[in-house]
Each structure stands twice: as C-alpha cells, then as structure tokens.
C-alpha positions in Angstrom: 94.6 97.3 86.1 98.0 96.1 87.6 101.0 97.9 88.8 104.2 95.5 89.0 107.8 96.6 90.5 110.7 94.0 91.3 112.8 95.1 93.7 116.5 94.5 94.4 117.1 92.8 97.9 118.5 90.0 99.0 115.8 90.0 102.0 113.0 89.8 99.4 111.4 86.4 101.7 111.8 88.6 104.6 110.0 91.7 103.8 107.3 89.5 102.0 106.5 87.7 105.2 107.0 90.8 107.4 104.6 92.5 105.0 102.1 90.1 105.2 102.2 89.3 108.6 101.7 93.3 109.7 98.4 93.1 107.3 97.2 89.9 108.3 95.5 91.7 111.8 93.3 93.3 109.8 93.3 92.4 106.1 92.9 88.7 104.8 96.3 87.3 103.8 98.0 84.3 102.6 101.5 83.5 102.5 104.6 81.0 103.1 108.7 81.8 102.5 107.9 82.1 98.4 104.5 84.0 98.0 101.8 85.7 99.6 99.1 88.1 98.9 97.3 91.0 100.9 93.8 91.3 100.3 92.6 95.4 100.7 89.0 97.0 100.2 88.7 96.4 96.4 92.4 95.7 95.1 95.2 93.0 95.9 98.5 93.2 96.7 100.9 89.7 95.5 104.7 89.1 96.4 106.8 86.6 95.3 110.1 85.9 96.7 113.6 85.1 94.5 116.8 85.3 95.9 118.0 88.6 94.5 114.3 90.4 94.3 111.0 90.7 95.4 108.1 91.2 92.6 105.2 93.3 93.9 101.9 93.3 91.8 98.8 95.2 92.5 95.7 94.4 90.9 93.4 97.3 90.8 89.5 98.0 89.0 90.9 101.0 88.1 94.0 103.7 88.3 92.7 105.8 91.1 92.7 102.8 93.5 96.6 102.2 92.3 97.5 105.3 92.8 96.1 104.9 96.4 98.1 101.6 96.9 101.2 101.9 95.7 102.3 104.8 97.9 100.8 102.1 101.2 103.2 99.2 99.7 106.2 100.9 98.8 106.2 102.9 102.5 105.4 99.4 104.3 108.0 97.7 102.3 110.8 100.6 103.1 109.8 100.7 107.1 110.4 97.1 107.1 113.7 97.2 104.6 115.1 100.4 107.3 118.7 98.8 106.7 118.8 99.6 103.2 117.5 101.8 100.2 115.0 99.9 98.0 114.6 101.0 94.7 110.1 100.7 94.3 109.7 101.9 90.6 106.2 100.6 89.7 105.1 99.9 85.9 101.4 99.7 84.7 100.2 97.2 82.4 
C-alpha cells in the first residue's frame, strides 16, 4: 500500500534533508538536495524535492502500518517546517 501527499513549501530541499538527516542515527537513509528515502521497521518513507513542493510517499504491506506512519512524517515534517503551516493531506493508492 502507499500513501502520497505533496506539500506546498518553498523549503521542500530543506525539510527533506533535515528529515532525513534526524532519521539517519538510527534508521538507514539515503539522500542528496533532490531525493531521499527513510528506511523504518517494515515500511518506507521517499521525498522528492521541486521548487514549490515536497512529495512524500509511504510504502506500506498494509494500512495499519500507514496509519502508524503517517502521523510520525507529517509531525517530523511540521517540527522542522516551525516557520510556517504545511498543509500534509495524504491520499492512498
């Protein structure tokens, strides 16, 4: 399963790295200015970077584990994005 929300920032390569790096000390990560992704227990996290938004997919075996993860990456991404209100609506495929 996947849950996917773009987001409206111009700080979108920002937050992605921020992200990232606060995960990489103690989840696998992988990242540069563009992309990354966030390894957790049995889901994935990816984040790509445009100039107006930042798209957030999370790649799930099932809906329980999203509804677990979502809540975690939209309240990291708003601690980071303090300075402004991001609109996180997520959509299922």
């Amino acid at each position: 399963m996947e849950a996917t929300a773009t987001i409206a920032t111009a700080n979108a390569s920002k937050y992605l790295q921020q992200l990232c790096k606060h995960w990489s000390h103690k989840l696998e990560t992988e990242f540069d200015a563009l992309r990354g992704r966030v390894n957790f227990d049995v889901a994935a996290a990816h984040f790509n970077a445009a100039a107006d938004h930042l798209t957030v997919a999370i790649i799930a075996p099932d809906a329980a584990t999203l509804d677990r993860l979502e809540p975690v990456v939209a309240r990291h991404l708003q601690r980071f994005a303090f300075r402004e209100t991001l609109g996180i609506d997520w959509v299922r495929a």
